[in-house]
C-alpha positions in Angstrom: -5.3 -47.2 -0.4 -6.0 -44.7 2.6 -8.0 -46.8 5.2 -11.6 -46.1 6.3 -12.4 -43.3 7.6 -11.8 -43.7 11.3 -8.6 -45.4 10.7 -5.2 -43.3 10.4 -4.8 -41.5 7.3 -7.6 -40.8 4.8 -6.5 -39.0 2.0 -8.5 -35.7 2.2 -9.0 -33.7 5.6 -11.7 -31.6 4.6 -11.2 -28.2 7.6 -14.5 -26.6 7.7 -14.6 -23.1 10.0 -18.1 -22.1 11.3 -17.0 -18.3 11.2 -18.3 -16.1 8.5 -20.8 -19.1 7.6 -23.4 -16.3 6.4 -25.9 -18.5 7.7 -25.3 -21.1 4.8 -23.1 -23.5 6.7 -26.0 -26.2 6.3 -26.3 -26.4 2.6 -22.3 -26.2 2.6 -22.5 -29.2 5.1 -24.8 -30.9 2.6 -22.9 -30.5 -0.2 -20.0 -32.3 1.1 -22.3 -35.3 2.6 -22.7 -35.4 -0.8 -19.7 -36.2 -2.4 -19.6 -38.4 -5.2 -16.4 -40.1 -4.1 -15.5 -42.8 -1.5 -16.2 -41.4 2.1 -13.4 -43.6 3.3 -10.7 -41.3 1.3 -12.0 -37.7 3.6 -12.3 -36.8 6.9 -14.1 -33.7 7.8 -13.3 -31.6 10.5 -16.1 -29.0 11.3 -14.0 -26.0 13.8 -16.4 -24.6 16.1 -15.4 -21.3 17.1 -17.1 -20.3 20.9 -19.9 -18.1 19.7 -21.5 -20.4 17.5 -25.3 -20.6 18.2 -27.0 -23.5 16.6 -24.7 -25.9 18.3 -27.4 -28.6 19.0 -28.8 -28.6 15.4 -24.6 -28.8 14.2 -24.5 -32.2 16.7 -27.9 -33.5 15.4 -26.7 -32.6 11.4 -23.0 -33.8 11.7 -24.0 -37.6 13.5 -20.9 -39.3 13.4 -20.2 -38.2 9.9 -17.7 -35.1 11.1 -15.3 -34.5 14.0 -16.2 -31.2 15.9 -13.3 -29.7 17.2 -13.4 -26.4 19.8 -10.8 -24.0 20.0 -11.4 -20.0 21.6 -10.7 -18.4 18.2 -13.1 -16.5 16.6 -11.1 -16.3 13.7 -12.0 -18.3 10.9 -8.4 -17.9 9.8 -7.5 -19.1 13.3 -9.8 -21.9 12.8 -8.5 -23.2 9.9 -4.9 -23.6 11.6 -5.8 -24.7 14.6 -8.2 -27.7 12.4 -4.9 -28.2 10.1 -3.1 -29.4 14.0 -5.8 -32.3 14.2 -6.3 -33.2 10.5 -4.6 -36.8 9.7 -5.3 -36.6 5.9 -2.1 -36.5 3.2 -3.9 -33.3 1.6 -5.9 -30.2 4.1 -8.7 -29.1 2.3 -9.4 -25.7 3.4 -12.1 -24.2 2.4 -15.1 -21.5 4.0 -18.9 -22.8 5.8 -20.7 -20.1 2.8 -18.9 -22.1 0.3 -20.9 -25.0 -1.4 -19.4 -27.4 -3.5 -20.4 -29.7 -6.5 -21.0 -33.4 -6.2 -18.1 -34.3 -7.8 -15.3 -31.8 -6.4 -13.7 -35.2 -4.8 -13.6 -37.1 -7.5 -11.6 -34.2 -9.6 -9.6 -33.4 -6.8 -8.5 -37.5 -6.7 -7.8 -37.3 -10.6 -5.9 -34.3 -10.5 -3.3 -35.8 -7.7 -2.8 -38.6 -9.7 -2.7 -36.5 -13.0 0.2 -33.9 -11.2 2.4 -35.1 -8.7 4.6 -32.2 -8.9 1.5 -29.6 -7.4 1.7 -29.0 -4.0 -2.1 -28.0 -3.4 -4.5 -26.1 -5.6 -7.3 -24.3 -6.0 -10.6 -24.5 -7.5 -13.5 -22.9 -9.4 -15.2 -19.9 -7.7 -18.5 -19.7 -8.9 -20.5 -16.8 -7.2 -24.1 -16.7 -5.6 -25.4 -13.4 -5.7 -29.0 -12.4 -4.1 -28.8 -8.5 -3.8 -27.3 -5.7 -6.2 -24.7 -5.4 -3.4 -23.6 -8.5 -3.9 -23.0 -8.8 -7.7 -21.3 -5.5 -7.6 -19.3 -7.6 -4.4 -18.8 -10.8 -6.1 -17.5 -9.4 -9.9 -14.7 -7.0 -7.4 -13.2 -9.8 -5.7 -13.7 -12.3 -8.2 -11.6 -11.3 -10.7 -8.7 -11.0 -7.9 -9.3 -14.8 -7.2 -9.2 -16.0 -10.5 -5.7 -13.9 -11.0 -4.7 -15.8 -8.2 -6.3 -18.9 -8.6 -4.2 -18.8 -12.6 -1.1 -17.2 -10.9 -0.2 -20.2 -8.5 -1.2 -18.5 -5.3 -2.6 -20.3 -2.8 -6.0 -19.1 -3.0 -9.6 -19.7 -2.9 -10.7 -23.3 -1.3 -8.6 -26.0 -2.6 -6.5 -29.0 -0.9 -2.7 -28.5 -0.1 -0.1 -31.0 1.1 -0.3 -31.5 4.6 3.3 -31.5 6.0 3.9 -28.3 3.3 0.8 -26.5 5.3 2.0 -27.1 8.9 5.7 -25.9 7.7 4.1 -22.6 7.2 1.6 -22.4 9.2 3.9 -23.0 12.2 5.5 -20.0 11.0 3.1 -17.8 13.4 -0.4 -17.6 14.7 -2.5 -16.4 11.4 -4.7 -15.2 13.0 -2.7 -12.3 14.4 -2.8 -11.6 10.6 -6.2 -11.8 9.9 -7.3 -12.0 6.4 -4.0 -11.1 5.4 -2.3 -13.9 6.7 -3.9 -15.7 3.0 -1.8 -13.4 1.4 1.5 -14.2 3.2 1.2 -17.9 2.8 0.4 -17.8 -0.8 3.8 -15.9 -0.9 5.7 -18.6 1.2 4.5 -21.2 -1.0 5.0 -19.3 -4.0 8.9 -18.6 -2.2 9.8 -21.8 -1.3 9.3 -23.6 -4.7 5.9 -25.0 -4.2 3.7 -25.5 -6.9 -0.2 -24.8 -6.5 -2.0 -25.3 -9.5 -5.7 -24.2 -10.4 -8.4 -27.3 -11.0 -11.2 -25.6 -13.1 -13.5 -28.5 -13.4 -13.7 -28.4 -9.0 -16.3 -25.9 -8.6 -17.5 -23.9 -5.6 -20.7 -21.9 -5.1 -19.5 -19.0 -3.2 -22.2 -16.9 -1.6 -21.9 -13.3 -1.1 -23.7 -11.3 1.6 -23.8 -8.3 0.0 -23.7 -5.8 3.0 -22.2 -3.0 3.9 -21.1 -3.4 7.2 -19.9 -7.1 6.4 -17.6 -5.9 3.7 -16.1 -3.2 6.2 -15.5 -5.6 8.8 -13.9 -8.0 6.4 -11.8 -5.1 4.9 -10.4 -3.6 8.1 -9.8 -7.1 9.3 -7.6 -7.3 6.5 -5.9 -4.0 6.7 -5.1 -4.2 10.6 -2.9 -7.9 9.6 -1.6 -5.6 6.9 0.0 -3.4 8.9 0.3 -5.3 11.5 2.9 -7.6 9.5 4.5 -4.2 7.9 5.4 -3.5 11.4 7.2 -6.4 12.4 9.7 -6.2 9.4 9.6 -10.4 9.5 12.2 -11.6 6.9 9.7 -14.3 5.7 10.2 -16.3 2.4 7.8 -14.7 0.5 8.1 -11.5 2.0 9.4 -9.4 -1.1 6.5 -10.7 -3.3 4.1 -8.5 -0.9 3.7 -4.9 -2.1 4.2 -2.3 -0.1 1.6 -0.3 0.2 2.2 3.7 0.2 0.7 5.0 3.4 3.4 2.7 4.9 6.3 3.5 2.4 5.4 7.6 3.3 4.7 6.9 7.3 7.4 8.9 8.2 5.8 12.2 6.1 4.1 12.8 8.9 6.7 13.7 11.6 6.0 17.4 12.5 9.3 18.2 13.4 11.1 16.9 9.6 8.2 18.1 8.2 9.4 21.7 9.0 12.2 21.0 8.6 11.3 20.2 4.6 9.2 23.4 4.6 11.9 25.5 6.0 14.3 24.2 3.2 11.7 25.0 0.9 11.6 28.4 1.7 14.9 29.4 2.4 15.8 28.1 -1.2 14.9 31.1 -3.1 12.5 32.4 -5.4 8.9 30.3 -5.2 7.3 28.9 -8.0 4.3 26.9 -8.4 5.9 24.1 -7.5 7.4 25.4 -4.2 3.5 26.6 -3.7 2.2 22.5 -3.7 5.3 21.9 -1.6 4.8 25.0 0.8 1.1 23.9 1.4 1.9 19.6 1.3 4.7 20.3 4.2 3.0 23.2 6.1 -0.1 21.5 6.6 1.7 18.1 8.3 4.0 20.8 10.0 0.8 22.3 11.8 -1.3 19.5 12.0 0.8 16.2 11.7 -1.3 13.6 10.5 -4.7 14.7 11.9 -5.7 16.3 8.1 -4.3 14.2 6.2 -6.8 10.7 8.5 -9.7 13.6 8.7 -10.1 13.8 4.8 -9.5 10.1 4.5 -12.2 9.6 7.2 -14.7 11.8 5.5 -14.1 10.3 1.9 -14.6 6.7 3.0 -17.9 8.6 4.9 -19.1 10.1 1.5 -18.4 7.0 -0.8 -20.3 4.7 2.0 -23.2 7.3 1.9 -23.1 7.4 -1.9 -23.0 3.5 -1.8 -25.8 3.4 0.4 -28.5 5.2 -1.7 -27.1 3.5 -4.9 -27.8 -0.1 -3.5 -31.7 1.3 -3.4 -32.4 2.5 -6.9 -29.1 2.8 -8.7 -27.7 1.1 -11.7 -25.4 -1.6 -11.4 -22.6 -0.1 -13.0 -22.8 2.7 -10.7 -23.0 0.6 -7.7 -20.0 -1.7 -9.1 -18.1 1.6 -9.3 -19.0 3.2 -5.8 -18.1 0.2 -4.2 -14.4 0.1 -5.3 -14.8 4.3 -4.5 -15.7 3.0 -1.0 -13.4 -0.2 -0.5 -10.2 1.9 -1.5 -11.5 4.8 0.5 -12.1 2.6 3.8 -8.6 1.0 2.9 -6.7 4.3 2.5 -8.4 5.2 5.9 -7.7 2.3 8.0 -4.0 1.8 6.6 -3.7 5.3 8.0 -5.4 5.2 11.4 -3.4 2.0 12.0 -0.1 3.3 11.1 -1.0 6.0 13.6 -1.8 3.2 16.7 2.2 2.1 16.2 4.0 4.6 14.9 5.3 5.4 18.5 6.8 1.8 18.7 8.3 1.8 15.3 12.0 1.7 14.8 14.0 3.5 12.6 15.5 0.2 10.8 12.1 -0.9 9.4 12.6 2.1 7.3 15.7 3.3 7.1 18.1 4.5 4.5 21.0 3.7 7.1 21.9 3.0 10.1 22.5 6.3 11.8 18.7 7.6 10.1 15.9 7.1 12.9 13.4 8.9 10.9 12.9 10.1 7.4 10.1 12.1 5.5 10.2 13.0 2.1 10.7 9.3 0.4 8.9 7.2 -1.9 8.9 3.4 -1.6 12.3 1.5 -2.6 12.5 0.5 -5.9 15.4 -1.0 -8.4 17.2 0.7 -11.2 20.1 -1.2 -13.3 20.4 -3.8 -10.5 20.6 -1.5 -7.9 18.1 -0.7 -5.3 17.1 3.2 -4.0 14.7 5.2 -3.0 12.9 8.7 -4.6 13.0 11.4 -2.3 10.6 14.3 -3.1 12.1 17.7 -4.0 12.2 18.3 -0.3 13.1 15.7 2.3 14.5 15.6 5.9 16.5 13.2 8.0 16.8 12.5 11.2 20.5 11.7 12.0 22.0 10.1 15.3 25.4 9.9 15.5 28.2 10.7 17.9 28.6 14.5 18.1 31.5 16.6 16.5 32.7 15.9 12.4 31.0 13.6 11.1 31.5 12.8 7.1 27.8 12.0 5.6 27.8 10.2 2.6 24.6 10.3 0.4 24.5 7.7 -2.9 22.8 8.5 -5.3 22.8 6.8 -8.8 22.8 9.1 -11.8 19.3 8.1 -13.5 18.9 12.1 -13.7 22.4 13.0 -14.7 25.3 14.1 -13.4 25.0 14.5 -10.0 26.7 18.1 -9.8 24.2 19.4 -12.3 21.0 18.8 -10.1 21.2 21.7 -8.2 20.7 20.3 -4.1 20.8 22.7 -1.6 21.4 20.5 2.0 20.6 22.1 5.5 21.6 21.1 8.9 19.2 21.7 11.3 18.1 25.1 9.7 21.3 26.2 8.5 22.5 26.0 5.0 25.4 23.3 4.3 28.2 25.7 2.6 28.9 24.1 -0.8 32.5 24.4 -0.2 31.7 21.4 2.4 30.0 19.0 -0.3 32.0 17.2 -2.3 30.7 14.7 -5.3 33.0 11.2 -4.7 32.2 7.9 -6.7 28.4 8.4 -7.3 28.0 10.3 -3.8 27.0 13.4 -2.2 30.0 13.7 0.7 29.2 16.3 3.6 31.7 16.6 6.0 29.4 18.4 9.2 29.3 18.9 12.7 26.9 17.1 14.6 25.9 19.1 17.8 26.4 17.8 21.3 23.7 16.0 21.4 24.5 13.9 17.9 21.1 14.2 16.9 20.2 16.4 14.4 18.0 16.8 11.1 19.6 17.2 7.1 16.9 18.3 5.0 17.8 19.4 1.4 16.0 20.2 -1.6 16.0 20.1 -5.1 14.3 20.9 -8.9 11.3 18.3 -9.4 12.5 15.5 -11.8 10.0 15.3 -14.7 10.3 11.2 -15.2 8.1 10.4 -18.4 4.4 9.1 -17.0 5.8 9.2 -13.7 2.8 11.8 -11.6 4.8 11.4 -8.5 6.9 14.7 -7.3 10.4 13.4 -8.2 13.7 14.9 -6.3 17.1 12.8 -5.7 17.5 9.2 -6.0 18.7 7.8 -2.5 20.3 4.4 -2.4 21.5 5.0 1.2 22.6 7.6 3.7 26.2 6.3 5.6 27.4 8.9 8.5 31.0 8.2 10.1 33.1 10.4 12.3 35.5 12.0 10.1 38.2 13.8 9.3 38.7 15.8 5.8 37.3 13.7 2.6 40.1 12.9 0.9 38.7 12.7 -3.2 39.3 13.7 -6.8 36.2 15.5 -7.0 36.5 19.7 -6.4 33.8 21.2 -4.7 30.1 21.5 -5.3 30.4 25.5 -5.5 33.7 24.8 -7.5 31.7 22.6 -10.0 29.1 25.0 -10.7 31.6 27.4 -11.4 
């Protein structure tokens, strides 16, 4: 049996941060003073960030019943690591100081450890207390992504985990560089590294929900800035391909003025212009005037409009309406942020956390990688531009492209070098390849744009051109292939 509480290792460490505590962190004291279960099996460990205010009513309430440890985040995802370094229990139970839980959570969680020794952790019942139309239309949009969690073994939601498991990846970096987000990332890593978190329905939470406006930003843009702040770092983590990618950051590079006309000026220099080449004229003309300025003003001014729309609803609108205005606002407000972020570092951003090779610094024109027969690659548009650094003089470029449109001499690409049409008598088709032998200018930078008929993929609404699997330059002489000529191809 764990000894008594004081001793060296009670079973639970029950990590309480007074962050976010909504003003409920009293009842959610109370509910754990009221456990059910043996105080000698739990510790709790009340985190005090430094703004707290009601300090000397915390010391009065808490008595000797909690340790109150200090620390200069004001994260609450900071606080909960910095609690998991002094917890001594077998099992951290993380949880939030709005959070409330039954009587007899302690007791289920002890009977669930003996009942599965193979779980790592898991996570219990989120039951939500709701007090404004804000906050129903609040609590049923995030619920239902906890309980996909909760059932899909991610480490969400309050619940115990194993201590040593928790430290392993926590030590992995300070969470609270990553916000929010940094919830997502370890429920990855656990999910990664073959740990087992399991859902305990009968452990039930009451969850309050502010319901405010302001709150739900704040919480929101907390989590998009560790978003992209993680994007940025292109960390290797175990986990990390279990994240999806989200498409501002996939498309970042859409917005480099210089490819960007570099795209339109393929576009129009490739003949007759249909209605297609009229979306593609006015998608690569605006970024070539304005960069990305249009594209974050819109986004600005629709998160504006859905907050305003939100706003009046939570006054004398239905609930479905509010339910609905709220995801219009929270995806708005995301799209926005993910953007204005993106913006803050793309100066510092390196060509590799992107790249198609290792000669491309910069690319616009691509959709996010995906996998086809095993293989992974990436859509370009109809129009797309590269940004190639290599040493100057002949330089054979070798595009791969797998055939998931046909044969590759049947598309129809038309390839540029900086402005100046690539002669089809210098583009060879060689083991699934496009093969242009070029001369790089003195400087060995220099941009290949091409472009393409729009592939019609079957429910596919994204503007389709040639799949990339990856770009290789090396200085060259003649190709030496089977394969005649592009032009002779055609023919």
């Amino acid at each position: 049996m764990p000894a008594p509480y004081g001793g060296e290792s009670p079973l639970f460490s029950i990590i309480i941060p007074l962050e976010h505590h909504r003003g409920q962190w009293e009842l959610s004291w109370l509910g754990w003073t009221s456990q059910t279960a043996d105080k000698s099996l739990y510790e709790i460990i009340l985190v005090v960030p430094p703004d707290f205010k009601a300090l000397n009513e915390l010391k009065a309430l808490a008595g000797g019943k909690a340790r109150l440890e200090f620390t200069n985040s004001d994260h609450d995802i900071g606080l909960c690591a910095f609690g998991a370094t002094k917890a001594r229990g077998k099992y951290l139970f993380f949880t939030e100081s709005h959070c409330r839980p039954e009587p007899d959570v302690m007791e289920a969680c002890i009977r669930a450890i003996d009942a599965r020794p193979d779980w790592a952790g898991f996570s219990c019942q989120s039951v939500p207390i709701c007090h404004n139309r804000l906050s129903v239309a609040e609590a049923a949009m995030y619920q239902a992504d906890i309980e996909f969690g909760m059932k899909q073994s991610l480490a969400q939601g309050a619940g115990p985990v194993l201590r040593d498991a928790a430290r392993r990846l926590l030590g992995m970096r300070r969470p609270a560089e990553l916000g929010h987000f940094a919830e997502w990332v370890l429920a990855a890593a656990y999910h990664a590294r073959g740990h087992t978190i399991g859902y305990l329905e009968e452990a039930r939470f009451h969850h309050y929900y502010i319901g405010e406006i302001g709150e739900l930003k704040t919480f929101t843009l907390d989590f998009v800035h560790g978003e992209i702040r993680y994007l940025s770092e292109a960390r290797d983590d175990p986990g990390s391909e279990l994240l999806e990618t989200p498409v501002e950051w996939s498309s970042r590079g859409d917005f480099n003025v210089a490819l960007a006309r570099s795209a339109l000026d393929a576009r129009m220099r490739a003949g007759r212009v249909t209605g297609e080449g009229l979306q593609a004229i006015g998608r690569w003309g605006a970024i070539a005037l304005a960069g990305d300025r249009l594209a974050l003003g819109l986004a600005r001014v629709s998160a504006g409009y859905a907050r305003c729309c939100l706003t009046v609803l939570t006054m004398g609108g239905s609930r479905g309406s509010i339910a609905r205005w709220l995801k219009r606002y929270i995806a708005a407000l995301i799209h926005y942020q993910r953007l204005y972020c993106i913006r803050s570092i793309r100066g510092s951003l390196g060509g590799a956390a992107q790249s198609l090779g290792d000669q491309m610094v910069a690319q616009a024109g691509f959709h996010a990688w995906e996998v086809w027969q095993g293989r992974s690659f990436r859509w370009s548009e109809p129009e797309a531009a590269v940004r190639i650094e290599a040493p100057p003089g002949r330089a054979i470029i070798r595009i791969a492209s797998p055939e998931i449109r046909g044969p590759l001499d049947r598309i129809g690409v038309q390839f540029y070098l900086d402005g100046v049409r690539v002669a089809d008598a210098a583009t060879v088709i060689d083991a699934g390849a496009f093969v242009l032998q070029l001369d790089l200018p003195p400087s060995g930078g220099a941009i290949l744009a091409w472009v393409c008929p729009r592939f019609a993929a079957i429910d596919d609404p994204r503007r389709l051109g040639l799949p990339v699997a990856g770009i290789d330059v090396s200085a060259g002489e003649d190709v030496s292939c089977t394969s005649p000529p592009v032009a002779a191809m055609r023919g």
